[in-house]
Residue frames relative to the residue before (quaternion, step in Angstrom):
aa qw qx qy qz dx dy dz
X 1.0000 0.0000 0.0000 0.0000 0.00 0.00 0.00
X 0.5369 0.7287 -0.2308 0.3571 3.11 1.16 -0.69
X 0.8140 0.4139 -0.1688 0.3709 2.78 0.97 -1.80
X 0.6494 0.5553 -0.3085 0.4180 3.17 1.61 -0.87
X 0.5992 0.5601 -0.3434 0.4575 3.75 1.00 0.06
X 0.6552 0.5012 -0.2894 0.4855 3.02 1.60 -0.07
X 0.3841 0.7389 -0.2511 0.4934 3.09 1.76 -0.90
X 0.7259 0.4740 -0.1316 0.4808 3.51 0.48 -1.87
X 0.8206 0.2459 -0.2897 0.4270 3.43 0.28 -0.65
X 0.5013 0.5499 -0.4595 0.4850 3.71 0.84 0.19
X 0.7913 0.1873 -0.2490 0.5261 3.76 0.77 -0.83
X 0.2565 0.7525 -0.4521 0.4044 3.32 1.09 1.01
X 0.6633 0.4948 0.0806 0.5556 2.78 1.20 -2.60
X 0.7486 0.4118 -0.3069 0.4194 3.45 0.74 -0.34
X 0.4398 0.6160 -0.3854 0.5277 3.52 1.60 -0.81
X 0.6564 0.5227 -0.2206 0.4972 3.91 0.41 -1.49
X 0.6571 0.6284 -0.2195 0.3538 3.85 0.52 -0.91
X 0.7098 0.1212 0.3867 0.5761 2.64 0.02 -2.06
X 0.0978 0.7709 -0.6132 -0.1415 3.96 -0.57 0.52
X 0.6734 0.5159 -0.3939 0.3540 3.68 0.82 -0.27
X 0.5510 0.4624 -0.3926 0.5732 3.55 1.67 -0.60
X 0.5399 0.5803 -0.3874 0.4707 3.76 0.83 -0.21
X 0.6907 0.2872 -0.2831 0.6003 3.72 0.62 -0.72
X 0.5473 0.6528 -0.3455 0.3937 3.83 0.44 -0.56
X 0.7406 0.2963 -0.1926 0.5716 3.51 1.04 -1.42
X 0.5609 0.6539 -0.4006 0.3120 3.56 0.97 0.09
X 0.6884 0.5021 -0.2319 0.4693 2.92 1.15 -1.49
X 0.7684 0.2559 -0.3204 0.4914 3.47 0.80 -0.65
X 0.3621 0.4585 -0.7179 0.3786 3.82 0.33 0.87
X 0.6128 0.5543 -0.3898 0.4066 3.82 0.68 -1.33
X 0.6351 0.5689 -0.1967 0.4840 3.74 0.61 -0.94
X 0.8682 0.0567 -0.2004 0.4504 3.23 0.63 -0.22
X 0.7533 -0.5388 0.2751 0.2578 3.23 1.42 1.25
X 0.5962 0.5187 -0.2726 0.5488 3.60 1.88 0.32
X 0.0002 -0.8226 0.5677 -0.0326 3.19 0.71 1.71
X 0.4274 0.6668 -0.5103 0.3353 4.06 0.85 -0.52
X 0.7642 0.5071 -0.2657 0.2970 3.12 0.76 -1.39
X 0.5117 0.7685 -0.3179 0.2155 3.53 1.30 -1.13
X 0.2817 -0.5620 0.7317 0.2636 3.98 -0.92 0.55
X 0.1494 -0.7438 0.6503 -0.0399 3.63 -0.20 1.42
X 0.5418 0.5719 -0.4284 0.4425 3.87 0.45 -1.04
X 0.7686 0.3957 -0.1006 0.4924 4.00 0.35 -1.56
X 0.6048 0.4679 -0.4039 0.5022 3.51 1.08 -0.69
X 0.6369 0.5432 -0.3728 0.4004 3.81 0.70 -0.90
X 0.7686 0.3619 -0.3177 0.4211 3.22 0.63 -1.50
X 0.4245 0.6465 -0.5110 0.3751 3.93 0.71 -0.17
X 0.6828 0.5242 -0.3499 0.3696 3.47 0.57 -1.86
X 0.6409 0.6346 -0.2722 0.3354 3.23 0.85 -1.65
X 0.8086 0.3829 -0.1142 0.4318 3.36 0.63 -1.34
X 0.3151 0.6664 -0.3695 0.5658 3.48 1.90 0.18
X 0.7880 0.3489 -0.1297 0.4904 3.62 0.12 -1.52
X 0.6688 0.2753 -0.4756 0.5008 3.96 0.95 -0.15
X 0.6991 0.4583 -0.5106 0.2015 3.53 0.36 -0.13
X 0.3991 0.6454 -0.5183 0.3943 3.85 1.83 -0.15
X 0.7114 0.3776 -0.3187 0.4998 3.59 0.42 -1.24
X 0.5341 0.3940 -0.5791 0.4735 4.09 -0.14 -0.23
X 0.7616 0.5309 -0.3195 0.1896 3.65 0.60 -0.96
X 0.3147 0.7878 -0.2484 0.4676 3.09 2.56 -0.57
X 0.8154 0.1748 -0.0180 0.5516 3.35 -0.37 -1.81
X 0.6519 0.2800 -0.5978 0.3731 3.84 0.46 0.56
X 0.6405 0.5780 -0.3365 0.3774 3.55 0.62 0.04
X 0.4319 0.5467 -0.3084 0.6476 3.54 2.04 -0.26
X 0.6790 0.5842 -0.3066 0.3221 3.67 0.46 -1.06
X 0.5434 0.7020 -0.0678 0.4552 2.89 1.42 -1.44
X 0.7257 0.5272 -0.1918 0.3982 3.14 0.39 -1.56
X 0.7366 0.4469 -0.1294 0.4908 2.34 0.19 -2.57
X 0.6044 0.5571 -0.3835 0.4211 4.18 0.32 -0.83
X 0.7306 0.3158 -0.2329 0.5588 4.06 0.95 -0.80
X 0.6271 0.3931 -0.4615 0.4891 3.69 1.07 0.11
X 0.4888 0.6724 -0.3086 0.4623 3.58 0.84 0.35
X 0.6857 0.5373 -0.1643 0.4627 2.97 0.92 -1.64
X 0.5387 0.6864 -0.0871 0.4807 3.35 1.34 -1.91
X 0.6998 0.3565 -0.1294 0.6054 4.07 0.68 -1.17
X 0.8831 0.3195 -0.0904 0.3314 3.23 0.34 -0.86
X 0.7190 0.2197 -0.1315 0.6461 3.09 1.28 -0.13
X 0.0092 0.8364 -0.5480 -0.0090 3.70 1.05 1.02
X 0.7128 0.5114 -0.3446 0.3341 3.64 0.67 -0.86
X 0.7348 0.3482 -0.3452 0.4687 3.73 1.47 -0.22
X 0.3137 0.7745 -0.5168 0.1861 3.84 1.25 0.35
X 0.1247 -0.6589 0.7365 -0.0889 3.62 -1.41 1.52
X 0.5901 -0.5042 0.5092 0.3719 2.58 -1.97 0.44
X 0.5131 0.5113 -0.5827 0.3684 3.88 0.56 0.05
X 0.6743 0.4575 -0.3652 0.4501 3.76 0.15 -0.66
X 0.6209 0.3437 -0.4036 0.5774 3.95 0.82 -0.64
X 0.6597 0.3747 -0.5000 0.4175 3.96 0.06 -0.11
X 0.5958 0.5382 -0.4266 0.4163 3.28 0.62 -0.70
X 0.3976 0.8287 -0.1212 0.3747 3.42 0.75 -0.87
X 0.7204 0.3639 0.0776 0.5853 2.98 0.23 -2.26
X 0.6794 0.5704 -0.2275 0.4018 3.31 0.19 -1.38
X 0.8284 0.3577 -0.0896 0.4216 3.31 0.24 -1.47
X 0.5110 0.4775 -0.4580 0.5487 3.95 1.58 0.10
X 0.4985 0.7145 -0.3318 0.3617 3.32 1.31 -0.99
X 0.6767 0.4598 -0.1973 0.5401 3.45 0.74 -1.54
X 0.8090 0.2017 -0.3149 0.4535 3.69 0.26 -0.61
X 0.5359 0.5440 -0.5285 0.3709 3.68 0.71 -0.01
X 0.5295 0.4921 -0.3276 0.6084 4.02 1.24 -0.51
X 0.9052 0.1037 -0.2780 0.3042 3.31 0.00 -0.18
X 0.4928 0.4840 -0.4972 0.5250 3.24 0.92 0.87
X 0.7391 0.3759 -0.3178 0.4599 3.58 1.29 -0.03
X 0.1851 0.5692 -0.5731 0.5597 3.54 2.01 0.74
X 0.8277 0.0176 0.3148 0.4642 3.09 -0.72 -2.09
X 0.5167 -0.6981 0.4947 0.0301 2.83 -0.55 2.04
X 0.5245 0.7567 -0.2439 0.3046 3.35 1.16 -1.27
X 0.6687 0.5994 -0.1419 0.4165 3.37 1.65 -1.41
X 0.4604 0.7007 -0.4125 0.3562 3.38 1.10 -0.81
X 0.7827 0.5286 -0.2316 0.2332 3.26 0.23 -1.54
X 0.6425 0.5981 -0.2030 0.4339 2.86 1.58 -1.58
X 0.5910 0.6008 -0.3973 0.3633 3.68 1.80 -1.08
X 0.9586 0.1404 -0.1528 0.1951 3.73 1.65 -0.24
X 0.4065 -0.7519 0.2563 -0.4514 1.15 1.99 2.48
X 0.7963 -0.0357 0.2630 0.5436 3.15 -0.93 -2.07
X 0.2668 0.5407 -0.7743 0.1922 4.25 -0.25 0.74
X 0.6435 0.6086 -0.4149 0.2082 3.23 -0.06 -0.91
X 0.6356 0.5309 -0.1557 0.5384 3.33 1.30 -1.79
X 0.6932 0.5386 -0.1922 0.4387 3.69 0.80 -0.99
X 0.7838 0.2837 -0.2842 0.4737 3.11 1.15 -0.79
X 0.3568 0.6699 -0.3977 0.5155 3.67 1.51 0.79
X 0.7731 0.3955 -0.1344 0.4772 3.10 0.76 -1.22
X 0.5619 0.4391 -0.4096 0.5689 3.78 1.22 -0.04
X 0.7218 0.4494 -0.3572 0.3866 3.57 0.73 -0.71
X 0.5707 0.5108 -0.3719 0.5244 3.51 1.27 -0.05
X 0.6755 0.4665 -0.2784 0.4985 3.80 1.03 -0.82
X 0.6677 0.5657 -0.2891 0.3880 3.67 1.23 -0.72
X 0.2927 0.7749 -0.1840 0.5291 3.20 1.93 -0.76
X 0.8474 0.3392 -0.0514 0.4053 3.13 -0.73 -2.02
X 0.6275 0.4524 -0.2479 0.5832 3.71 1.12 -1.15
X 0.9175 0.0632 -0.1699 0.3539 3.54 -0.28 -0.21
X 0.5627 -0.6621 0.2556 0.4239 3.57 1.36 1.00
X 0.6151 0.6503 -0.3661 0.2544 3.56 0.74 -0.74
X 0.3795 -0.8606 0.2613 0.2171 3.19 -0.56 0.95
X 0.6355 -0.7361 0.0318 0.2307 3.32 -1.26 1.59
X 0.3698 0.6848 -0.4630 0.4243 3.39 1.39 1.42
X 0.6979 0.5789 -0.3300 0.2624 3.24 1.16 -0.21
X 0.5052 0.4730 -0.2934 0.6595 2.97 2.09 0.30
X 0.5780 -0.5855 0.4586 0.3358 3.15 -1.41 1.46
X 0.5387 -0.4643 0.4872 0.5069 4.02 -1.68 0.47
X 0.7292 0.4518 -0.2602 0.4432 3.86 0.48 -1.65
X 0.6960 -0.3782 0.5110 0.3337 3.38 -1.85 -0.40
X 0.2832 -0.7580 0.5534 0.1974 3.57 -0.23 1.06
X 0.7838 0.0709 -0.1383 0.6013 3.75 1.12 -0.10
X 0.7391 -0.3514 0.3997 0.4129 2.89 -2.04 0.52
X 0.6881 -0.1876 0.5915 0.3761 3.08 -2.59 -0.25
X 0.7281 0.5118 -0.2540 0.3787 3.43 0.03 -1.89
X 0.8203 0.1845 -0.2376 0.4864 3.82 0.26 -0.89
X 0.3953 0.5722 -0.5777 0.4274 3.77 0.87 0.37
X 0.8933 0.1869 -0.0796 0.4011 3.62 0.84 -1.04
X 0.1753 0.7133 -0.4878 0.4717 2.98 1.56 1.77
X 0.5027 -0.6550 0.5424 0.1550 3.10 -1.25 1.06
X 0.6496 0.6014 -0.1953 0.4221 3.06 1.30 -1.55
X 0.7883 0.5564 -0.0428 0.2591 2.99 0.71 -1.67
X 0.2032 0.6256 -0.7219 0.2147 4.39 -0.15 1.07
X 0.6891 -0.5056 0.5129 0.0800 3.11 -1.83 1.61
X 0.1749 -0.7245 0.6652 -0.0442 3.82 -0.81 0.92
């Protein structure tokens, strides 16, 4: 009992230390089939905190978008090719990860709504115009937010 309390607080002290030699000695305890040994408590809360940063990565990449398809409609007279890469880019990012982990999709409609608040507040601020000139709701679908095809007119 001893030892394993000692165990614990060394890969306690090492988690705190050192996190990549922490994850390093994890993966190969798993690898070699020495689950006793694992700092489970820290391994869990990693996983956990693994899966909220995919979905923060969701609705900030919707924000984005949806915030430069805005920009694009509404401000037709200042449209660049930064706002169409951005654009590009940023379907780019969620089309990979909804084709990592399918799993994500839902959550993307989950939080549009919230995202597509928060672009209309960022779309605002970015191009001075004031924040009535953007509908309250989502002038478009999930589906054509994450059309290739698809830029407001």
């Amino acid at each position: 009992m001893a030892r394993a309390k000692a165990l614990a607080d060394d890969r306690q002290s090492l988690y705190e230390r050192d996190f990549c030699l922490w994850l390093e000695q994890q993966a190969a305890l798993l690898r070699d089939g020495r689950f006793d040994e694992l700092d489970l408590a820290n391994l869990i809360e990693e996983i956990e905190a693994m899966a909220r940063k995919d979905k923060k990565a969701i609705k900030s990449n919707l924000v984005v978008l949806l915030t430069h398809l805005l920009k694009h409609q509404f401000q037709p007279e200042q449209r660049s090719s930064g706002w169409r890469g951005s654009i590009v880019e940023h379907r780019q990012r969620l089309r990979d990860d909804f084709e990592e982990s399918p799993s994500l999709r839902p959550h993307a409609a989950a939080v549009f709504a919230r995202a597509y608040a928060d672009a209309r507040e960022r779309a605002s601020a970015e191009t001075g115009l004031p924040l009535r000139t953007f509908p309250r709701s989502s002038p478009y679908t999930l589906e054509q937010t994450l059309d290739s095809k698809f830029l407001p007119d």
